[in-house]
C-alpha positions as CSV (number, residue, x, y, z in Angstrom):
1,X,-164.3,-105.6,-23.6
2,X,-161.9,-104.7,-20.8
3,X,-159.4,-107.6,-18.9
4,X,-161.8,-108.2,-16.2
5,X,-164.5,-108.9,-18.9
6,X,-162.6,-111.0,-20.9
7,X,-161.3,-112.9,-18.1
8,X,-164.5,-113.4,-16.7
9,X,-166.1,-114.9,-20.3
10,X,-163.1,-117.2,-20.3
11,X,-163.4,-118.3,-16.9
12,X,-167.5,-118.8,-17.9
13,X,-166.4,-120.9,-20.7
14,X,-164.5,-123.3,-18.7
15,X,-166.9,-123.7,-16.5
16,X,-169.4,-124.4,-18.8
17,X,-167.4,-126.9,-20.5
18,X,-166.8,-129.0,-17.6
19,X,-171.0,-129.0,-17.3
20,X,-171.7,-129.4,-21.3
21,X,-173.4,-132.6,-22.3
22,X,-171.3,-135.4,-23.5
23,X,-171.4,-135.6,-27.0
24,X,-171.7,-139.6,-28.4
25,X,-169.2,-140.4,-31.5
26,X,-169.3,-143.8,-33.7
27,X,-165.8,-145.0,-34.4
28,X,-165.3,-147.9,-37.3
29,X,-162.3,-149.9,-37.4
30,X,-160.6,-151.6,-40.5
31,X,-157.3,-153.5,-40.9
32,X,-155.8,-152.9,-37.0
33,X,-153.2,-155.3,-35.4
34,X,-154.3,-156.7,-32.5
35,X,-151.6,-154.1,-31.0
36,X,-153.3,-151.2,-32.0
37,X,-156.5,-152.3,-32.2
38,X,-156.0,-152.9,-28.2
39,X,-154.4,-149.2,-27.8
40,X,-157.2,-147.5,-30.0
41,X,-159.9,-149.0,-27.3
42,X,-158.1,-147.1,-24.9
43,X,-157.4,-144.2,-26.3
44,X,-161.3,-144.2,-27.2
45,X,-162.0,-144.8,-23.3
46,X,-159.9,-141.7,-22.4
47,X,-161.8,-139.6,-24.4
48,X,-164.6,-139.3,-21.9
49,X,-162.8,-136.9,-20.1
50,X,-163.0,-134.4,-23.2
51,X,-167.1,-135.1,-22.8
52,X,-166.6,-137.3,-25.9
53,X,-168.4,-141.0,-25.7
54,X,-166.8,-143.2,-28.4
55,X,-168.4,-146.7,-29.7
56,X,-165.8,-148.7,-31.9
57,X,-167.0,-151.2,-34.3
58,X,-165.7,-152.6,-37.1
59,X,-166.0,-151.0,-40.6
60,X,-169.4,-152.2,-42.8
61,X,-169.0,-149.9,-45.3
62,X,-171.7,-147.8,-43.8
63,X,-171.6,-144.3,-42.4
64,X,-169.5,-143.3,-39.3
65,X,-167.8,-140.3,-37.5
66,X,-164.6,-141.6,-38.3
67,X,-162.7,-144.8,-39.8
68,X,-159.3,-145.8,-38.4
69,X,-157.7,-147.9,-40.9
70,X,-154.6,-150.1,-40.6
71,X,-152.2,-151.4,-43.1
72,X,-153.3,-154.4,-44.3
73,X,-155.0,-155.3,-48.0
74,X,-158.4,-154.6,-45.8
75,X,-157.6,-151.5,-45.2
76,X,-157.4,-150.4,-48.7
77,X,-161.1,-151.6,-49.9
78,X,-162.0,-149.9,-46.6
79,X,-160.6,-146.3,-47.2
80,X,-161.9,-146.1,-51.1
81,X,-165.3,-147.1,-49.2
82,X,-165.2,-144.1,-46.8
83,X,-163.8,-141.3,-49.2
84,X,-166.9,-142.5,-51.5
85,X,-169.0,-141.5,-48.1
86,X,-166.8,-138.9,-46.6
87,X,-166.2,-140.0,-43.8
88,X,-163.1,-138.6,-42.1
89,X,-160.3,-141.4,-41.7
90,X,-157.0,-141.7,-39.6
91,X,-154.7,-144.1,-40.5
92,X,-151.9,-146.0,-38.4
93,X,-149.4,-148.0,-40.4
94,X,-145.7,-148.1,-41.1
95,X,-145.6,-146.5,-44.6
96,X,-146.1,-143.6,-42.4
97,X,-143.4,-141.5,-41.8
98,X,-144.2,-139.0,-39.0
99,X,-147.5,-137.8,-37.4
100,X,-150.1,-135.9,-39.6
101,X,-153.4,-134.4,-38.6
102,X,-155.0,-137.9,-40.2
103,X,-152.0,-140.7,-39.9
104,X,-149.6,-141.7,-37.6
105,X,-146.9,-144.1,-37.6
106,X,-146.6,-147.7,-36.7
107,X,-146.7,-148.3,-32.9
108,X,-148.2,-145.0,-31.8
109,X,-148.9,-144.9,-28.2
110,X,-152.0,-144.4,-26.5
111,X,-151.7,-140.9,-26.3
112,X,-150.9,-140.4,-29.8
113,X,-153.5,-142.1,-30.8
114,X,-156.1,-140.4,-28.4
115,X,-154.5,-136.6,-28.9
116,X,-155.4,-137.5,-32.7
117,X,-159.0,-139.0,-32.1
118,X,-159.9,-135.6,-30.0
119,X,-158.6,-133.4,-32.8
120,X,-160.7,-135.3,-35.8
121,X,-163.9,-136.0,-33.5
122,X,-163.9,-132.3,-32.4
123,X,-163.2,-131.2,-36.3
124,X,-166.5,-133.8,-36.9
125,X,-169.0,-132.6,-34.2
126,X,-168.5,-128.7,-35.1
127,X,-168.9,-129.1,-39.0
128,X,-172.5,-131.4,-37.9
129,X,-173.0,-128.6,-35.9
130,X,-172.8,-126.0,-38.2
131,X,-174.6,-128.3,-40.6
132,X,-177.8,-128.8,-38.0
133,X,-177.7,-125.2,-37.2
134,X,-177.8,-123.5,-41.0
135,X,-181.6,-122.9,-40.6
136,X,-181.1,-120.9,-37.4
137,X,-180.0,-117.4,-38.5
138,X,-177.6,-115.7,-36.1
139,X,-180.0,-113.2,-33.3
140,X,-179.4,-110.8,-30.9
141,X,-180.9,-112.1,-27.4
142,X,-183.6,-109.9,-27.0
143,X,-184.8,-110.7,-30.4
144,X,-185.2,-113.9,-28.9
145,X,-186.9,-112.9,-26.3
146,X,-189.7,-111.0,-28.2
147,X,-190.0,-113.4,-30.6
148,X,-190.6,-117.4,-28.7
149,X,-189.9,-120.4,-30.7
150,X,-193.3,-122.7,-30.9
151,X,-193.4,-124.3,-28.0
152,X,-191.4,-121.6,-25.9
153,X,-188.3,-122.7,-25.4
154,X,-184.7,-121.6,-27.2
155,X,-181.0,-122.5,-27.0
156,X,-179.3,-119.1,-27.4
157,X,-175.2,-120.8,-27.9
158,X,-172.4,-117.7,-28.7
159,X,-169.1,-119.9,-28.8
160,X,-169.1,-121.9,-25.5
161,X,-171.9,-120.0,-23.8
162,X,-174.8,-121.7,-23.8
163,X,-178.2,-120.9,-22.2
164,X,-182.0,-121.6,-22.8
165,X,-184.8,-118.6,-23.0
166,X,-188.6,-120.6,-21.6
167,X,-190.9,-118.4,-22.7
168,X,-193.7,-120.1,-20.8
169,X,-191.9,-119.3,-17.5
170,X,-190.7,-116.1,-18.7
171,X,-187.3,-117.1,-17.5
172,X,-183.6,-118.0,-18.7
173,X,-181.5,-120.9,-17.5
174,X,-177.9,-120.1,-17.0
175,X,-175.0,-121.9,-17.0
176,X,-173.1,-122.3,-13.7
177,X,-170.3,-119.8,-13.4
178,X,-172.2,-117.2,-15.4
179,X,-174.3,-114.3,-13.8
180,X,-176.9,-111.9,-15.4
181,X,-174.3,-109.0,-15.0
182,X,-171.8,-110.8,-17.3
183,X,-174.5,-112.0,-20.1
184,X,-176.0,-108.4,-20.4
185,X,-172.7,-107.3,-22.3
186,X,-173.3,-110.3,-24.6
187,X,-177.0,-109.6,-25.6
188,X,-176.8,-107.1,-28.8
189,X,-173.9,-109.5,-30.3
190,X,-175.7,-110.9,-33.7
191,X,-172.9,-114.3,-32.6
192,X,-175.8,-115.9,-31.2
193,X,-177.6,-118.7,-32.8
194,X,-181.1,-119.6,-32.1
195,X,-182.3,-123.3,-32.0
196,X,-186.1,-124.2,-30.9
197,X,-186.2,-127.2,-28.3
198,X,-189.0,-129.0,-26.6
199,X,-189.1,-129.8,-23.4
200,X,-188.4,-133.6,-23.3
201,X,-184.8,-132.4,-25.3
202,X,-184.2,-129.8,-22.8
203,X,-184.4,-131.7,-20.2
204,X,-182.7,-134.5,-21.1
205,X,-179.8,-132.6,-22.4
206,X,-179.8,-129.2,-21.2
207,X,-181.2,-129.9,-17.3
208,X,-178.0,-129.3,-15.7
209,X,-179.3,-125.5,-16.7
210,X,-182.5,-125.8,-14.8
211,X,-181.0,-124.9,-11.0
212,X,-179.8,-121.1,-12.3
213,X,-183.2,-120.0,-13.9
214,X,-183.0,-116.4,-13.6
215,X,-186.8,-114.3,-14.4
216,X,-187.4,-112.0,-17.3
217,X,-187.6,-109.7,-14.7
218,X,-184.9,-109.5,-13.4
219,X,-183.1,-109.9,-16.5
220,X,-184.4,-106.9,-17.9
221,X,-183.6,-105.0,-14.7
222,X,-179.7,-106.2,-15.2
223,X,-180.4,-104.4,-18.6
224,X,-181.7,-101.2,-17.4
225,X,-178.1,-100.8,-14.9
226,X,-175.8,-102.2,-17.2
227,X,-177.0,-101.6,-20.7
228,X,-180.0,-99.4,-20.8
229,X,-179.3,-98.2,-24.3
230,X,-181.2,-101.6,-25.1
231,X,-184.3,-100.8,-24.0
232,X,-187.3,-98.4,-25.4
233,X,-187.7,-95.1,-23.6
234,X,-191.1,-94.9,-22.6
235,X,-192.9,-92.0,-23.7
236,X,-192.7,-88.1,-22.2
237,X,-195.2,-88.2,-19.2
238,X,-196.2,-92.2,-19.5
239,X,-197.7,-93.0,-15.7
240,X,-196.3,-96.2,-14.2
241,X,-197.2,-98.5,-11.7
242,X,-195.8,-101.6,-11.0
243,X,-198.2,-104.5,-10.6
244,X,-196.2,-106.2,-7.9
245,X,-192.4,-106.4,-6.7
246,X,-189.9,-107.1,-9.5
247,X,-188.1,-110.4,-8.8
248,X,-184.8,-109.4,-7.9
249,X,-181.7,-110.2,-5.6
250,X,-180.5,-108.1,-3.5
251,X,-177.2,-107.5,-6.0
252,X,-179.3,-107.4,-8.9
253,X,-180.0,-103.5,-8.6
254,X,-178.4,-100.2,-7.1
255,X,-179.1,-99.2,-3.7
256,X,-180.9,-95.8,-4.9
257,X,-183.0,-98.0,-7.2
258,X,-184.9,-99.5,-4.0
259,X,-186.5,-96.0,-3.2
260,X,-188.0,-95.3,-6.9
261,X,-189.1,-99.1,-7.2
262,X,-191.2,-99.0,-4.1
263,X,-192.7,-95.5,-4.5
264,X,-193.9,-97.2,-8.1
265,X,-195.3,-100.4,-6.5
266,X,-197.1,-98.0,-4.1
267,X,-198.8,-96.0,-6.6
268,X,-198.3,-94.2,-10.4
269,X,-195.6,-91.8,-11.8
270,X,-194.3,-89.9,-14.2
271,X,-190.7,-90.3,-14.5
272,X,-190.0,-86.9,-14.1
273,X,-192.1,-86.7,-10.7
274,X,-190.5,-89.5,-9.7
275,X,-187.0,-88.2,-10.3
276,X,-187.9,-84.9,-8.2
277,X,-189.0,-86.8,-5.5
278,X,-186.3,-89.6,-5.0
279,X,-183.8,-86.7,-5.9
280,X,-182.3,-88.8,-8.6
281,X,-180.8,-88.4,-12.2
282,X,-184.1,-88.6,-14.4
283,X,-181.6,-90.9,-16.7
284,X,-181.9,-93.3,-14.0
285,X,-185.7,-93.0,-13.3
286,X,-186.2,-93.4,-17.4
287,X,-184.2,-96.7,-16.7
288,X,-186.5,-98.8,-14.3
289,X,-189.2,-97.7,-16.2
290,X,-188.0,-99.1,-19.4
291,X,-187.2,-102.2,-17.3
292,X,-190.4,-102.1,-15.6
293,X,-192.3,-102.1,-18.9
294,X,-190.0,-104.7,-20.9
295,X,-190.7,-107.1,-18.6
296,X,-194.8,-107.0,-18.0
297,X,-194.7,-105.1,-14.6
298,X,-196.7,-102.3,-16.6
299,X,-200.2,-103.7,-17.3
300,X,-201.6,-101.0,-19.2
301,X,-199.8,-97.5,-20.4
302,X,-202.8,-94.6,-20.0
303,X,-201.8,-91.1,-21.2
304,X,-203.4,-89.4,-18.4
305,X,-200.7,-87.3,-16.6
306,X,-201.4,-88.7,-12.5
307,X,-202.6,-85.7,-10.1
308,X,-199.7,-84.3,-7.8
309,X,-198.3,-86.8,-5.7
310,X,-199.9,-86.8,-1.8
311,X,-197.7,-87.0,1.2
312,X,-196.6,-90.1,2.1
313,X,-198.9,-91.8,4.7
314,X,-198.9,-94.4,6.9
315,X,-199.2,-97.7,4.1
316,X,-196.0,-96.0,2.2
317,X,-194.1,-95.8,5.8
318,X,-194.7,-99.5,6.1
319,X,-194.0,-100.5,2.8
320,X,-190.8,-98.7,2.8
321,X,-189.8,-100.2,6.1
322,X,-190.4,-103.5,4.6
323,X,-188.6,-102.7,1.8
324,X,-185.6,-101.7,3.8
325,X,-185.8,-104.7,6.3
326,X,-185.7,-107.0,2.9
327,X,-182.7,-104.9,1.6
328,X,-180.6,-103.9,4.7
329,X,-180.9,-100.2,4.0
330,X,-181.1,-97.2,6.6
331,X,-183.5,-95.0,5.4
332,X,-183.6,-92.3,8.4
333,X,-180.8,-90.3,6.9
334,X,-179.7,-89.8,3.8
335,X,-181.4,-89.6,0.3
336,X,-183.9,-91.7,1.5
């Protein structure tokens, strides 16, 4: 991937981050001064600008995120307890000579303590993470797409993107910073894991998704410009006709594409004929229609080659002046 892509994926990643859900965390406690104790609770507080929502409570012997054990006899009993669970510990107490991944030394500070909470909390979530998601096997996006979990709805996650695929709307729900134009890159990467999720989860989770829902449609159409090596070729001489407009934006597709698109919503084509009479690359032409038939446009392929294209009449004048009132274009000169 070039700079400019992989500047653009990092700057996606923090923005997503700032939008990700806040992920909940069970702290126990055992054997604290009333010192510490005091600057753990704040340190714990802090955390909920990393997304990470801590409850402390003191240790029961039963399962937790993480123990934070002092040095008192208490402590001891408390640590064999947790090891027996494994449950990850960090310990604060003055046989503790300097500051270790899991123990630091007597009077810590706040931001000792809550640097240390963020790195073993983090180290927790991800291996539960990886644990929850071992039945998912990694999938390529469009996988995804032709094949809809039960109920319709997926979270497609590579690293820190994260997006959901609704079948049922035939749409995806991006995160904020990222566009179509920077995911289509990203589909054919077998990174992805694919987790089924109903709609009560999604929303209450994953709604901060639901103002960016972008159609198959024009997904599919971002394919066909930036990576149409991803799509099936139609067959030699297939007729198309589009059923209605594609949903797209106006930056979504090429200038040139406009023409070819409304000459198929007026009536069928081959894509050579088409080609010959937009004066385009027939690469490019073989493009929309793969687009135009991955995403539904196409209701039903007939093998029948279309007779000779007529002149264009009145109905395709307007249509093509609408078309270029929607889009801004001139089409008095020119290709058009």
């Amino acid at each position: 991937m070039s700079r400019a892509g992989t500047d653009a994926v990092g700057g996606i990643s923090a923005s997503f981050c700032m939008n990700a859900p806040i992920r909940h965390f069970k702290v126990a406690v055992a054997g604290l001064d009333l010192l510490h104790a005091t600057r753990l609770k704040l340190a714990c507080s802090l955390l909920l600008a990393e997304r990470m929502d801590v409850t402390l409570h003191p240790w029961n012997g039963q399962h937790a995120d993480l123990l934070v054990v002092g040095g008192d006899a208490s402590a001891a009993e408390a640590t064999r307890e947790a090891e027996a669970l494994g449950v990850a510990r960090l310990t604060i107490a003055r046989s503790v000579q300097a500051a270790t991944a899991a123990a630091l030394p007597h009077g810590a500070s706040v931001r000792d303590i809550n640097q240390q909470l963020a790195v073993l909390l983090a180290a927790t979530g991800a291996a539960e993470d990886d644990a929850a998601s071992l039945a998912a096997l990694p999938v390529s996006l469009l996988q995804a797409l032709q094949s809809p979990a039960e109920g319709g709805m997926l979270l497609l996650q590579r690293g820190a993107v994260r997006f959901a695929v609704d079948a049922a709307t035939r749409s995806v729900a991006l995160p904020p910073g990222l566009s179509l134009a920077e995911l289509v890159p990203l589909l054919d990467d077998q990174a992805w894991s694919s987790t089924p999720l109903d709609a009560a989860t999604f929303q209450h989770q994953y709604g901060y998704l639901l103002p960016r829902r972008r159609s198959f449609e024009a997904l599919y159409f971002s394919i066909a410009r930036h990576r149409p090596s991803l799509l099936d070729a139609p067959a030699a001489g297939t007729p198309v006709r589009l059923q209605h407009w594609p949903d797209l934006e106006h930056s979504d597709v090429p200038a040139e594409w406009l023409l070819p698109i409304a000459q198929l919503h007026a009536r069928r084509w081959t894509s050579s004929s088409l080609a010959a009479a937009c004066r385009l690359p027939h690469d490019t032409v073989q493009s929309i229609f793969s687009a135009a038939i991955a995403s539904g446009l196409v209701p039903h392929q007939e093998n029948t080659v279309p007779s000779p294209p007529r002149s264009a009449g009145l109905r395709d004048s307007r249509f093509l002046s609408w078309v270029a009132r929607r889009f801004g274009l001139d089409l008095q000169g020119g290709r058009a």
